[in-house]
LOKEGU-765480 format. One record per atom (N, C-alpha, C, O, CB): residue in one letter; x, z, y. Coordinates in Angstrom, 3 decimals, padded with zeros to 6 digits. Glycine has a CB too. Layout:
<nodes>
   residuo         px         pz         py
         A          X          Z          Y
...
</nodes>
This chain:
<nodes>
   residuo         px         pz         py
         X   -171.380    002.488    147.939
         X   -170.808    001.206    148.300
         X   -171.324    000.118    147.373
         X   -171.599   -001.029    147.725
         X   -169.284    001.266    148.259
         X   -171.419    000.604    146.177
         X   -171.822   -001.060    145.293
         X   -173.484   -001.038    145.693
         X   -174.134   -002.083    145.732
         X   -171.530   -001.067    142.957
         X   -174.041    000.217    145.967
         X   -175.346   -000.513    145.742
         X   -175.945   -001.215    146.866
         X   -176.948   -001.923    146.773
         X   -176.333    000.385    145.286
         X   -174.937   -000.868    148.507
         X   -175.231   -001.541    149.562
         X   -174.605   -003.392    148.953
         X   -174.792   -004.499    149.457
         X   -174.360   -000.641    151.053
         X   -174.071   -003.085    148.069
         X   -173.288   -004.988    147.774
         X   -174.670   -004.855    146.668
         X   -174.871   -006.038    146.396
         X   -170.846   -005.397    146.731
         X   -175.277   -004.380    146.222
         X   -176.513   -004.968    145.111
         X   -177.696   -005.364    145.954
         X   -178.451   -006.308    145.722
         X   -177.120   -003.717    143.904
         X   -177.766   -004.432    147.067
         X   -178.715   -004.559    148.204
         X   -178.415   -006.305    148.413
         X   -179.038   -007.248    147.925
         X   -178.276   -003.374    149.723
         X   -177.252   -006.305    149.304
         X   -177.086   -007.666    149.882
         X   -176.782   -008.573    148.902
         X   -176.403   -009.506    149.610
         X   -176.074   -007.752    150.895
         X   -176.693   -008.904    147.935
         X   -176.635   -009.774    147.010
         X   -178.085   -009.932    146.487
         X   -178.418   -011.104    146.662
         X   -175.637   -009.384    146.027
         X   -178.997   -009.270    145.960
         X   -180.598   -009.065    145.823
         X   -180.990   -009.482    147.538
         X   -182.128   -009.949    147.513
         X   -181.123   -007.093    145.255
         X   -180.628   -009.476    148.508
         X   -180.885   -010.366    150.118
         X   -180.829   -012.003    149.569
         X   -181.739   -012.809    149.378
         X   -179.240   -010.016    151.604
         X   -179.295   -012.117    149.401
         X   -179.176   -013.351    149.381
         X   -179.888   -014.106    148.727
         X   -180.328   -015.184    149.127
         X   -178.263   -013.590    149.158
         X   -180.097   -013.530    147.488
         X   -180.705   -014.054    146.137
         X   -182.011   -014.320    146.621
         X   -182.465   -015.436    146.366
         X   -180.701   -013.007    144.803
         X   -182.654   -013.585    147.217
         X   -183.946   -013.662    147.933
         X   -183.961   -015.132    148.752
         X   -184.505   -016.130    148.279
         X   -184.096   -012.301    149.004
         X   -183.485   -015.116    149.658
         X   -183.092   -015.902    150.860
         X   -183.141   -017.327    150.062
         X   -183.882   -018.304    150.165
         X   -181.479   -015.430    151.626
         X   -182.002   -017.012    149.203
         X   -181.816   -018.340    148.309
         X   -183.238   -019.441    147.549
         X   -183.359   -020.666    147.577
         X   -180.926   -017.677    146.994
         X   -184.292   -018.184    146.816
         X   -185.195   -018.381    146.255
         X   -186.508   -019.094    147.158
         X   -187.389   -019.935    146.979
         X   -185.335   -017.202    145.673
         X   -186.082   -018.294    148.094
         X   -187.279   -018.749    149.539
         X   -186.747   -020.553    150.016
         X   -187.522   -021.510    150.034
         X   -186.852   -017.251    151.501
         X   -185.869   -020.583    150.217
         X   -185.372   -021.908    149.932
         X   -185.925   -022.674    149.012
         X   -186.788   -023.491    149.332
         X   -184.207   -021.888    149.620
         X   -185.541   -022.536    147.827
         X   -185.688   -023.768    147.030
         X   -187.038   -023.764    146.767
         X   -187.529   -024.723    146.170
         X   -184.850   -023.865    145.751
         X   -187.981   -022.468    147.257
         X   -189.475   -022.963    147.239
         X   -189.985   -023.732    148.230
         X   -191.035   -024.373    148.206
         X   -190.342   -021.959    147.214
         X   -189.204   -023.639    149.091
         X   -189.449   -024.397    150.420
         X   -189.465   -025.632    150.449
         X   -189.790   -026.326    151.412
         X   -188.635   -024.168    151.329
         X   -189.018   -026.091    149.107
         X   -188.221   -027.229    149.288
         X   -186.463   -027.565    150.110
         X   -185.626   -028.466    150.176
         X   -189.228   -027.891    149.956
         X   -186.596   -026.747    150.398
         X   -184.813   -026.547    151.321
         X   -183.814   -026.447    150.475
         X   -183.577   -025.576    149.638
         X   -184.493   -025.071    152.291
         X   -183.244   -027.409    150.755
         X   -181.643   -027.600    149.981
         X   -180.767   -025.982    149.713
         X   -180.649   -025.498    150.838
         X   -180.448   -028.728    151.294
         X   -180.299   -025.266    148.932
         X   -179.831   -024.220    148.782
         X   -178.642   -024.253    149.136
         X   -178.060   -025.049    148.399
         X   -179.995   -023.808    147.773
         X   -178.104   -023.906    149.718
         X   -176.187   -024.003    150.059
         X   -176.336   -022.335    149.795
         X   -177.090   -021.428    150.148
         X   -175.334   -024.693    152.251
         X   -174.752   -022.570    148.678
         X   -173.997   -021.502    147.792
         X   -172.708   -021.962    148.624
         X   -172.484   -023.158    148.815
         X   -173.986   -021.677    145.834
         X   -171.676   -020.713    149.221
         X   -170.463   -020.772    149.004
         X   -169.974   -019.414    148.635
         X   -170.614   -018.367    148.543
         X   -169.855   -021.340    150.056
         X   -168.380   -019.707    148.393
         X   -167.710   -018.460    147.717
         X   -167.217   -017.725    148.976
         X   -166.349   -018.207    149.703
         X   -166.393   -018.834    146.582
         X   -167.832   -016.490    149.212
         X   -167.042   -015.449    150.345
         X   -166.207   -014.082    149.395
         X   -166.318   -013.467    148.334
         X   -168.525   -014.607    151.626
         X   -165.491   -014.139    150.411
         X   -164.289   -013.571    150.372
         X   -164.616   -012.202    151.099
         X   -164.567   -012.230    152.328
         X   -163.157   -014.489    151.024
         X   -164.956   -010.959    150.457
         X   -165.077   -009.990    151.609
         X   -163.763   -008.608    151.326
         X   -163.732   -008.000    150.256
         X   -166.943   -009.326    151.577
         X   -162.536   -008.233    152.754
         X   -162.219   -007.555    152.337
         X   -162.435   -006.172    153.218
         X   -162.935   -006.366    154.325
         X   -161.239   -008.029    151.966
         X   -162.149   -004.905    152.902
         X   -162.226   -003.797    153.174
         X   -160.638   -002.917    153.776
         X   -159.910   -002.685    152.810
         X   -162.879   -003.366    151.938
         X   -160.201   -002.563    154.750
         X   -158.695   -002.284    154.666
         X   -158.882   -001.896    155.770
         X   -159.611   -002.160    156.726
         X   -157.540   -003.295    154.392
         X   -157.499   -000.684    155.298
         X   -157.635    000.257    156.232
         X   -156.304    000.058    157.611
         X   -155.177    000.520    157.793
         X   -157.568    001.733    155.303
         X   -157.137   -000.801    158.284
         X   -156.190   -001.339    159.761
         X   -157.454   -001.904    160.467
         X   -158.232   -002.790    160.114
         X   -154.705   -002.816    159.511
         X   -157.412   -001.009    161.727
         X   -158.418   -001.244    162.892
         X   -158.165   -002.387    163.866
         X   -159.102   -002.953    164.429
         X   -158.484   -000.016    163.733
         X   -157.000   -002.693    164.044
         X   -156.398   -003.935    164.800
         X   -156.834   -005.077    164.399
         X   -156.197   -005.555    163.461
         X   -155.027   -004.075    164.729
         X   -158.051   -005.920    164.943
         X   -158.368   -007.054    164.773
         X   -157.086   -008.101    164.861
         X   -156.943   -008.596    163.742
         X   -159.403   -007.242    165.669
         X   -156.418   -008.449    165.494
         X   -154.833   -009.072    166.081
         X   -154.216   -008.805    164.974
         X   -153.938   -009.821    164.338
         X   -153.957   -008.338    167.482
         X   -153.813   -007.581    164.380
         X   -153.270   -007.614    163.197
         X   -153.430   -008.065    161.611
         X   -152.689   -008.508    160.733
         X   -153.155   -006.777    163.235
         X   -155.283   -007.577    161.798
         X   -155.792   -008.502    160.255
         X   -155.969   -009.956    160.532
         X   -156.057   -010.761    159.605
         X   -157.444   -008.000    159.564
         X   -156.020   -010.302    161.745
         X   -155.941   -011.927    161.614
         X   -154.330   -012.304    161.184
         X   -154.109   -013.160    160.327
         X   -156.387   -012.749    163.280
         X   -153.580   -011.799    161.658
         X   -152.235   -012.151    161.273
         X   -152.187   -012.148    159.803
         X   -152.391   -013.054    158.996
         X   -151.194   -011.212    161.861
         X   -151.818   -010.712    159.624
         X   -151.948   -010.161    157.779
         X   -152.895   -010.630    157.095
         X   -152.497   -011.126    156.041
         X   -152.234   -008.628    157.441
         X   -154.450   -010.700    157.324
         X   -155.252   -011.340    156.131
         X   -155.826   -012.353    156.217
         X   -155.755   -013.124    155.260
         X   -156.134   -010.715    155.665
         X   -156.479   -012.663    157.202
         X   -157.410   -013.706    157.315
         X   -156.813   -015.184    157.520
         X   -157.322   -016.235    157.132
         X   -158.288   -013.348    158.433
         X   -155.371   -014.976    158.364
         X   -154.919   -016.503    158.191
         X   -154.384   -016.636    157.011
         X   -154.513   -017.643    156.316
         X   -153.916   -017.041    159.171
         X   -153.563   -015.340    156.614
         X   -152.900   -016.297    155.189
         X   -154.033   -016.460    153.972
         X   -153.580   -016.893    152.913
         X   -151.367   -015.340    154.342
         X   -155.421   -016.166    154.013
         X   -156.409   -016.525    153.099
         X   -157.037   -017.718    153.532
         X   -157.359   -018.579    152.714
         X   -157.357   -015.499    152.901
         X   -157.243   -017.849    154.771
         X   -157.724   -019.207    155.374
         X   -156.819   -020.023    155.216
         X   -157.340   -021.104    155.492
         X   -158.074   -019.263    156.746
         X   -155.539   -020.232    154.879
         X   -154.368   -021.218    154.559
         X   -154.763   -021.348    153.148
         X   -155.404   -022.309    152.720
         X   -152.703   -020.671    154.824
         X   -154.347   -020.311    152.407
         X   -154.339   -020.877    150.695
         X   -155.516   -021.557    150.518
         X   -155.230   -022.613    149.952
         X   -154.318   -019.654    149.426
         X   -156.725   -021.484    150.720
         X   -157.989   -021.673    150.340
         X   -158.176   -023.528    150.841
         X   -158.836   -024.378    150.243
         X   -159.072   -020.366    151.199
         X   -157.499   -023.672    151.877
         X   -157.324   -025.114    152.352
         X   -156.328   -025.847    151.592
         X   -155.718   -026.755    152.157
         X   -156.922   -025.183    153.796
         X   -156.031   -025.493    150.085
         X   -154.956   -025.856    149.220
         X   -155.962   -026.269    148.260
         X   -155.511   -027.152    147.532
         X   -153.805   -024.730    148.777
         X   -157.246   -025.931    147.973
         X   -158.348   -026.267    146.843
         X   -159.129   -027.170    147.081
         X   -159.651   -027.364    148.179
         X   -159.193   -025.303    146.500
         X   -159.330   -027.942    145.904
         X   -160.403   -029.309    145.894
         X   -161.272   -029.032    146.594
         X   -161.719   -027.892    146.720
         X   -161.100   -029.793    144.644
         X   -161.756   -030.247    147.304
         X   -163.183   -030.152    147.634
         X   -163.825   -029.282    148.813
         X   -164.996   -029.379    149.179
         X   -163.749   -029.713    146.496
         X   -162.705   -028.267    149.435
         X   -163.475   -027.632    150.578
         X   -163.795   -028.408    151.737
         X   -163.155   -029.422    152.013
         X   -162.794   -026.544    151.067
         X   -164.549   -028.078    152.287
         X   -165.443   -029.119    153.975
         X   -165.207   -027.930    154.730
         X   -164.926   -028.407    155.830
         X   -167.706   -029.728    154.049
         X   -165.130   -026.489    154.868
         X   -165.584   -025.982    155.866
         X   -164.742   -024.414    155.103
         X   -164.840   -023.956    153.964
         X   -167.436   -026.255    156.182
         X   -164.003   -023.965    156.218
         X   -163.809   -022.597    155.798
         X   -164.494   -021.402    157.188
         X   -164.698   -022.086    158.191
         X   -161.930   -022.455    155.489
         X   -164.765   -020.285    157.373
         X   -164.721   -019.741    158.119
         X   -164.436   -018.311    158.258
         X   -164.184   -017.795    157.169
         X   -165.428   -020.086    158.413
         X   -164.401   -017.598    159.142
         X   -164.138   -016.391    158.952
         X   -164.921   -015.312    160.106
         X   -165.425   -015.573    161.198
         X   -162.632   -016.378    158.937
         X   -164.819   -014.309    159.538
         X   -164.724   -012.982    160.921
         X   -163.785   -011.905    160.856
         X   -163.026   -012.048    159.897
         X   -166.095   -012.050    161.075
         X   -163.604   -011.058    161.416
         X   -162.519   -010.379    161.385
         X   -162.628   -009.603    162.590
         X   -162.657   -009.921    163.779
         X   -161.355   -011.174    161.251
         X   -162.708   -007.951    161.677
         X   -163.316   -006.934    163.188
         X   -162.351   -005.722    162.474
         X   -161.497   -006.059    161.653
         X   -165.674   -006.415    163.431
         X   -162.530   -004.383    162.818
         X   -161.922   -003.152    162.621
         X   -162.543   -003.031    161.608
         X   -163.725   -002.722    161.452
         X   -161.952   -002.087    163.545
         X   -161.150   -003.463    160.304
         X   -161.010   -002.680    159.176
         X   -162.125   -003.817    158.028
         X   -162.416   -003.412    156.902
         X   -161.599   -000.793    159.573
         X   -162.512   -004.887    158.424
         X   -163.216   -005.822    157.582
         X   -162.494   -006.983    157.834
         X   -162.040   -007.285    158.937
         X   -164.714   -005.977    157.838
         X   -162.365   -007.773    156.596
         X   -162.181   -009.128    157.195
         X   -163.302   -010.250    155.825
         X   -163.287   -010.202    154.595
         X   -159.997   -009.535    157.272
         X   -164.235   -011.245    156.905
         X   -165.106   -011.919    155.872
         X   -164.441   -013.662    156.063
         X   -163.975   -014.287    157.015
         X   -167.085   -011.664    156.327
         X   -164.624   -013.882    155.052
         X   -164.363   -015.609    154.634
         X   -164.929   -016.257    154.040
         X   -164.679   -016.160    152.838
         X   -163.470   -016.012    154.049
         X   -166.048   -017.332    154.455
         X   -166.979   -018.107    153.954
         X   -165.874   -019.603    153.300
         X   -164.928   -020.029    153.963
         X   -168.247   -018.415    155.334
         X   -166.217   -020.102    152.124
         X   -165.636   -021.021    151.786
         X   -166.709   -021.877    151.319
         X   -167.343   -021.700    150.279
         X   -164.646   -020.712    150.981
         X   -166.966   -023.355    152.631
         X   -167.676   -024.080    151.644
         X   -167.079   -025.711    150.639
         X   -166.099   -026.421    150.862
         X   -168.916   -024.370    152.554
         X   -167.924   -025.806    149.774
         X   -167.272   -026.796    149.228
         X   -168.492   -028.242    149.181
         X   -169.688   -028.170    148.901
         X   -166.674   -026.170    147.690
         X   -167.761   -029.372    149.524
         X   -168.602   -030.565    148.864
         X   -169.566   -030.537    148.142
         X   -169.312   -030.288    146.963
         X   -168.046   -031.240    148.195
         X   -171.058   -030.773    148.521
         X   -172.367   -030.187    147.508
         X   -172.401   -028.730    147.636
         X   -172.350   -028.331    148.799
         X   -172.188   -030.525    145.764
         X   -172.484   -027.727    146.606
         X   -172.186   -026.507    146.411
         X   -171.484   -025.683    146.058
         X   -171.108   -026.085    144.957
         X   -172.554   -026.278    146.134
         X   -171.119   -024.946    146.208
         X   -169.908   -023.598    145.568
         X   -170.631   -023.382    144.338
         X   -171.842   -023.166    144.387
         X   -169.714   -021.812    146.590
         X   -169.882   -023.424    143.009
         X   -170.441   -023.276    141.596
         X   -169.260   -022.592    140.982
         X   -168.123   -022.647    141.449
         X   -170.888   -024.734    140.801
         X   -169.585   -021.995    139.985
         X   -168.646   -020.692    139.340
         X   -167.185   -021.326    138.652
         X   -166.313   -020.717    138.032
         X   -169.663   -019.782    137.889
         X   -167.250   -022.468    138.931
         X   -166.278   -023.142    138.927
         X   -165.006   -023.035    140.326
         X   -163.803   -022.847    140.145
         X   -166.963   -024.378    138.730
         X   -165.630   -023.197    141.562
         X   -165.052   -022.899    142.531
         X   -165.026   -021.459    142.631
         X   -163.993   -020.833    142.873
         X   -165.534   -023.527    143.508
         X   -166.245   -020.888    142.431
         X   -165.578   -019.307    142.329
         X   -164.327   -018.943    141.674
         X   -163.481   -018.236    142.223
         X   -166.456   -018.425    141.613
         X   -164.198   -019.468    140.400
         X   -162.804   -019.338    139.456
         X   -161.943   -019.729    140.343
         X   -161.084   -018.919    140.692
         X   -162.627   -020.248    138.058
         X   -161.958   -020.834    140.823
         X   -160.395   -021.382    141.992
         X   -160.171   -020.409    143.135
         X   -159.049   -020.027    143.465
         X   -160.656   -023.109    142.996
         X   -161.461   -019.974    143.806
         X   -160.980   -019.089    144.368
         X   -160.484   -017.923    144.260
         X   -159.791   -017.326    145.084
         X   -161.411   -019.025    144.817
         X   -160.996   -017.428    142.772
         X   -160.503   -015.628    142.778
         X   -158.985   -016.276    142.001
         X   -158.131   -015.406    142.167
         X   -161.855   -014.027    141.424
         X   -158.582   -017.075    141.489
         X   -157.325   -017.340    141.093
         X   -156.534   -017.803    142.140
         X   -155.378   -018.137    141.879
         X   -157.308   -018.190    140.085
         X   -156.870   -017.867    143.057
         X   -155.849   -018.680    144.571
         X   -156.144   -017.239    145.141
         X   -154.983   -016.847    145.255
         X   -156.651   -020.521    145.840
         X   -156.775   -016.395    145.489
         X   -156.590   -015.006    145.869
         X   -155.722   -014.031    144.996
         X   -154.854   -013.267    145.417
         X   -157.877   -014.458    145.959
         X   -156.169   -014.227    143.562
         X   -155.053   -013.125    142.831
         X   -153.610   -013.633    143.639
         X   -153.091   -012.930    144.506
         X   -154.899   -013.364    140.722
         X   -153.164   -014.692    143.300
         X   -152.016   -015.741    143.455
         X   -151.035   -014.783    145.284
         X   -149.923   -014.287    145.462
         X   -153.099   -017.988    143.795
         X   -152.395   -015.013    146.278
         X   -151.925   -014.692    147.097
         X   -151.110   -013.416    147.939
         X   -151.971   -012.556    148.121
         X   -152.550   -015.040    147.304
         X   -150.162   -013.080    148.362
         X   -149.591   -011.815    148.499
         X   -149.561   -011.885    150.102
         X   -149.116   -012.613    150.989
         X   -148.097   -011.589    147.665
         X   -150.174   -010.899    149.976
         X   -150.625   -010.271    151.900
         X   -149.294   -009.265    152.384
         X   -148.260   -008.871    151.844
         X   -152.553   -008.838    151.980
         X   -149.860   -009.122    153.531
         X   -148.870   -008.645    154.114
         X   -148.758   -006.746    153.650
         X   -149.758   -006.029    153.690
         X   -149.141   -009.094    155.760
         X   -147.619   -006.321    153.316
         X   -147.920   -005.134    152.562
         X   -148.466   -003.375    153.438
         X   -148.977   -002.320    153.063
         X   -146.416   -005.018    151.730
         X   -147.980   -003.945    154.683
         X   -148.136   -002.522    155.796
         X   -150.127   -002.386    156.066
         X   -150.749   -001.517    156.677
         X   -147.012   -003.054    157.923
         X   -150.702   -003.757    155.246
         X   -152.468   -003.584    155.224
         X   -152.479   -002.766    154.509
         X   -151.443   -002.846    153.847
         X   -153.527   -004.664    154.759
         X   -153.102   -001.902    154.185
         X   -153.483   -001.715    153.199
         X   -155.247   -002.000    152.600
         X   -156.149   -001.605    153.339
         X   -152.974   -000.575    153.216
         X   -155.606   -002.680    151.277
         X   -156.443   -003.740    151.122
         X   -157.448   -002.084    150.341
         X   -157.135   -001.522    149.292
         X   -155.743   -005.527    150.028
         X   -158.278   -001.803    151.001
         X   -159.234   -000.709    150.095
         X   -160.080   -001.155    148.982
         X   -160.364   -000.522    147.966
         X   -160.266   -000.019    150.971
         X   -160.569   -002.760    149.443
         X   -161.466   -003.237    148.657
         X   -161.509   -004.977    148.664
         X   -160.698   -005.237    149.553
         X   -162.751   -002.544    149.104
         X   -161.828   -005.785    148.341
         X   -161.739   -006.922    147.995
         X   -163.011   -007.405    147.375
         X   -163.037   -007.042    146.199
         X   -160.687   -007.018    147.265
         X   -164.129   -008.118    147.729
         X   -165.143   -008.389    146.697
         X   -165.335   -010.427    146.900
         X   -165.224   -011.101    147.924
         X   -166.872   -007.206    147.174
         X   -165.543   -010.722    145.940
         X   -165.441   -012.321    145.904
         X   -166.992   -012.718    144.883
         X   -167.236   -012.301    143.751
         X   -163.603   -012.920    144.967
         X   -167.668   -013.445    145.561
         X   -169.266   -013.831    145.243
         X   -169.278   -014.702    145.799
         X   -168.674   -014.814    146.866
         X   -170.454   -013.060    145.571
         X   -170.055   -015.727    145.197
         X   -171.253   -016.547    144.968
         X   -172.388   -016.541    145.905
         X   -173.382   -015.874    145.616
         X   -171.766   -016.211    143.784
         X   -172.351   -017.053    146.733
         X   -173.845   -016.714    147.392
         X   -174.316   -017.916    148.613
         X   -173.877   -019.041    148.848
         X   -173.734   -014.989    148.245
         X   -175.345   -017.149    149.204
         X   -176.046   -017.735    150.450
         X   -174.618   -017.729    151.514
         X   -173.509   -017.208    151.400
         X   -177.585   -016.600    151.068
         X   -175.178   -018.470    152.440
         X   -173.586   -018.256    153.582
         X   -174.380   -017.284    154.586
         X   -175.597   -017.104    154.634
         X   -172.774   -020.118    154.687
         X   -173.454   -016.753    155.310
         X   -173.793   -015.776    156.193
         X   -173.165   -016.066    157.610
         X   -173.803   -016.004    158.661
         X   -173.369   -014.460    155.630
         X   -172.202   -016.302    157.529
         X   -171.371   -016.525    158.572
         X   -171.861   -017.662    159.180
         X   -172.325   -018.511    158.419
         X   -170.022   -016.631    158.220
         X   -171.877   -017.928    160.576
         X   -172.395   -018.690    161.217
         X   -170.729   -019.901    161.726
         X   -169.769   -019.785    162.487
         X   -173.364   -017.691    162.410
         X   -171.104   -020.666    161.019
         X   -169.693   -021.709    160.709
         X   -170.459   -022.994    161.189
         X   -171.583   -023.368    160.858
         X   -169.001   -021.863    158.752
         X   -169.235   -023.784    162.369
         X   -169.887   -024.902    163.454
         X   -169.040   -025.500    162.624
         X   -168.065   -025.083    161.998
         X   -169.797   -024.995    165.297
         X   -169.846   -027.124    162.759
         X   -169.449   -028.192    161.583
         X   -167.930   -028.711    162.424
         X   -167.205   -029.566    161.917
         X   -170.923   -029.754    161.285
</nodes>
C-alpha cells in the first residue's frame, strides 16, 4: 500500500515538473484520500464526504472543493486561492483531526498530501 502512494506521489511530482518546464502554471492542492470499510456509495456520501466537504468550506481561502466517492474510497480535492502550500496542508490535517465522522464507517486509512489535482473539478 505505501509504495502504490510513493508510486503516485513520484506521478504527480513528475506531472508537476513537466509543467513548470513547460512553462505551465503548477496548481498544488491538498487531497484528502480515505480508505473504509463500507461499500455503499449513498452511505459514504452521507458519513464522509459531506461532513469533510462542509468543514473544509470553514478555511481561508478555498475556491473550489471536490470530491469522488465509490465502494469503500472516498477522494477530496481542496483548492485554494493561488496554491495549496504546507501551510494549507496544516489547516487541513488540523480541520480533519478536529472532525468526527460518523462512527458505524469504519475509516481503514486516511492519507492527506500536497499535490497535483486529479480530480476533474468544473469551475
Amino acid at each position: 500500500m505505501k509504495k502504490a502512494s510513493l508510486v503516485l506521489a513520484g506521478l504527480a511530482s513528475l506531472g508537476m515538473g513537466l509543467a513548470a518546464m513547460a512553462g505551465e502554471p503548477v496548481t498544488t492542492v491538498v487531497s484528502i484520500h480515505y480508505s473504509v470499510r463500507e461499500n455503499d456509495p449513498e452511505k459514504l456520501i452521507e458519513a464522509v464526504t459531506n461532513p469533510v466537504e462542509r468543514s473544509m468550506r470553514e478555511l481561508d481561502h478555498v475556491t473550489k472543493i471536490g470530491s469522488t466517492t465509490s465502494h469503500g474510497v472516498v477522494d477530496v480535492e481542496i483548492t485554494f486561492q493561488g496554491n495549496a502550500t504546507a501551510q494549507e496542508l496544516a489547516a487541513v490535517t488540523a480541520q480533519v483531526e478536529r472532525l468526527k465522522l460518523d462512527q458505524e464507517v469504519a475509516i481503514l486509512s486516511r492519507t492527506i498530501e500536497l499535490r497535483a489535482p486529479h480530480l476533474l473539478l468544473s469551475d
